[in-house]
C-alpha positions as CSV (number, residue, x, y, z in Angstrom):
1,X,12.3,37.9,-0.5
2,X,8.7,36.4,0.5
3,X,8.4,33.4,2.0
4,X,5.1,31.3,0.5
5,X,2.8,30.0,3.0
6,X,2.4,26.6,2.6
7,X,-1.2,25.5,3.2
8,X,-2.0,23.5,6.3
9,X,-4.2,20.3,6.4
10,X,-7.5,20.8,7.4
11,X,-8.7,18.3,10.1
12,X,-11.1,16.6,7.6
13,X,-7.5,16.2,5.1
14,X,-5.6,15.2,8.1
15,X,-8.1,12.2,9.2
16,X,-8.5,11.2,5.2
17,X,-4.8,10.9,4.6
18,X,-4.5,8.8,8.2
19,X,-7.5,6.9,7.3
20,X,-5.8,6.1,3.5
21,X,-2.4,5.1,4.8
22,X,-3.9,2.9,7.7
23,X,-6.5,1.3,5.5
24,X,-3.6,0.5,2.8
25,X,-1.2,-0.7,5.7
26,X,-4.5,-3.4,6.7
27,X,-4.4,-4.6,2.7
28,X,-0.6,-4.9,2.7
29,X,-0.5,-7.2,6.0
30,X,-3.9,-9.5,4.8
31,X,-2.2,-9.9,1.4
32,X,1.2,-11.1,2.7
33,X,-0.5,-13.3,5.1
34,X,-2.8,-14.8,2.3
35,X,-6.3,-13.3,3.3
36,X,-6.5,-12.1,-0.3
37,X,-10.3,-11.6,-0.2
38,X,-9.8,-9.2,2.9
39,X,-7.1,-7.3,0.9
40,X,-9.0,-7.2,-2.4
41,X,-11.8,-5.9,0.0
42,X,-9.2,-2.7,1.4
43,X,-8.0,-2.0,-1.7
44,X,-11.2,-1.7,-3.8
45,X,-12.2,0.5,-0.8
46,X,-8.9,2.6,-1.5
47,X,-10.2,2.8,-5.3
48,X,-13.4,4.3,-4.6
49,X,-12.4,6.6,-1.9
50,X,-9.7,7.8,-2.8
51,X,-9.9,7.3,-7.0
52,X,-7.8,10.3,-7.6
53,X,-4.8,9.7,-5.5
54,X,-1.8,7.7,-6.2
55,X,-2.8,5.3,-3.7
56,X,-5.6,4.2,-6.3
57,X,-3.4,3.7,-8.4
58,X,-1.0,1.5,-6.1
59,X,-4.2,-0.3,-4.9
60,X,-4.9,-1.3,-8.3
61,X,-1.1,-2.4,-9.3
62,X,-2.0,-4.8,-5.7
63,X,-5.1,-6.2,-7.1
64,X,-3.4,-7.0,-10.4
65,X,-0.7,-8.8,-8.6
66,X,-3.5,-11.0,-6.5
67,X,-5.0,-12.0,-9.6
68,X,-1.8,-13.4,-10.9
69,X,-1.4,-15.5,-8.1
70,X,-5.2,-17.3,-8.6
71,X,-3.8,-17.4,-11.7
72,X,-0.3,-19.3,-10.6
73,X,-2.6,-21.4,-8.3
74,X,-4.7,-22.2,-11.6
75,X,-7.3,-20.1,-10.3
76,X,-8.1,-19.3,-14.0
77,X,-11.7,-18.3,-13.6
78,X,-10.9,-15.9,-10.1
79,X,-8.4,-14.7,-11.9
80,X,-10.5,-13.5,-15.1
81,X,-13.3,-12.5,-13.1
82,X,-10.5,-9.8,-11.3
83,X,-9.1,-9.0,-14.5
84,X,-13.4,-8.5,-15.6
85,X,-13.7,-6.1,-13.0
86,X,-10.9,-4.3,-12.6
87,X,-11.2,-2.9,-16.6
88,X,-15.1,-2.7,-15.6
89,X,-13.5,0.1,-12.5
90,X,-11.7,1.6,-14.7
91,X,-14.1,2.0,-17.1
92,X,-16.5,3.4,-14.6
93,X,-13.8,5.7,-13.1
94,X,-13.7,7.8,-16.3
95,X,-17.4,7.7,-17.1
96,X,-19.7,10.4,-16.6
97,X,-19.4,11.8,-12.8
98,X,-23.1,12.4,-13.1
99,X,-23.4,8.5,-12.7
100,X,-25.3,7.1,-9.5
101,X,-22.8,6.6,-6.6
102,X,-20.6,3.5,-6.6
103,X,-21.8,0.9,-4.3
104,X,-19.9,0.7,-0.5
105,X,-16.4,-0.7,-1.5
106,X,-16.8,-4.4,0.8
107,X,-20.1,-5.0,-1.1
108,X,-18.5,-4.6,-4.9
109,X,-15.2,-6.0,-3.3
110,X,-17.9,-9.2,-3.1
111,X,-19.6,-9.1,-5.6
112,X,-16.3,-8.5,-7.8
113,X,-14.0,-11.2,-6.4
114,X,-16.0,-14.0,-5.1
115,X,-15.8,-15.4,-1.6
116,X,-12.8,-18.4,-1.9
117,X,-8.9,-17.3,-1.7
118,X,-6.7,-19.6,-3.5
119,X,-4.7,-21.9,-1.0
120,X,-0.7,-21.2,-1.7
C-alpha cells in the first residue's frame, strides 16, 4: 500500500501561518486588557489578510463581541458604527475581486471604529 505524500509548507506558508497566529494572539491580549481599538485594529488586519481562513472568520465573531460591549457601556453609536462596517466588510468580501485593493487594515480599522474605547 502507498503511502501519500503530504505536502510541506513552503517558507512563505510557514511565515503567513506564524504571522496569523501571533497577530491574533496580539488581539486576544489588547481585548482582554481593554485596548479594544488596538484589537479591533489586529483583527480587521486578520480580515483582510487572511479573508479566506477560519481565522477571519474568528476575527470577525471578536469584533462582534467588542461591539456588544460599547453597546453594554451604552456606547450605542460605536456600537452601530461596528455593526455599519462589519456588514459593509462583508459585503465587500464577496464583491467582485476585480475591485481596487482594500485599504492597509490599521487605516480602515480607523476609519471603521473611531478612536475612543469605552471605559469598563
Amino acid at each position: 500500500m502507498a503511502r501519500k505524500k503530504t505536502k510541506e509548507p513552503t517558507l512563505k506558508e510557514t511565515l503567513m501561518d506564524a504571522e496569523l497566529r501571533l497577530v491574533l494572539r496580539q488581539a486576544a491580549h489588547w481585548q482582554h486588557a481593554g485596548q479594544l481599538y488596538q484589537a479591533l485594529d489586529a483583527y480587521t488586519q486578520v480580515m483582510t489578510q487572511f479573508a479566506e481562513s477560519d481565522a477571519a472568520r474568528t476575527a470577525k465573531e471578536h469584533v462582534q463581541e467588542i461591539a456588544r460591549v460599547f453597546e453594554e457601556c451604552g456606547r450605542y453609536h460605536q456600537a452601530l458604527s461596528i455593526y455599519q462596517r462589519l456588514a459593509e466588510f462583508e459585503s465587500q468580501e464577496h464583491a467582485d475581486a476585480a475591485a481596487q485593493p482594500a485599504p492597509h487594515a490599521a487605516i480602515k480599522a480607523k476609519a471603521a471604529f473611531g478612536a475612543e474605547a469605552p471605559k469598563r
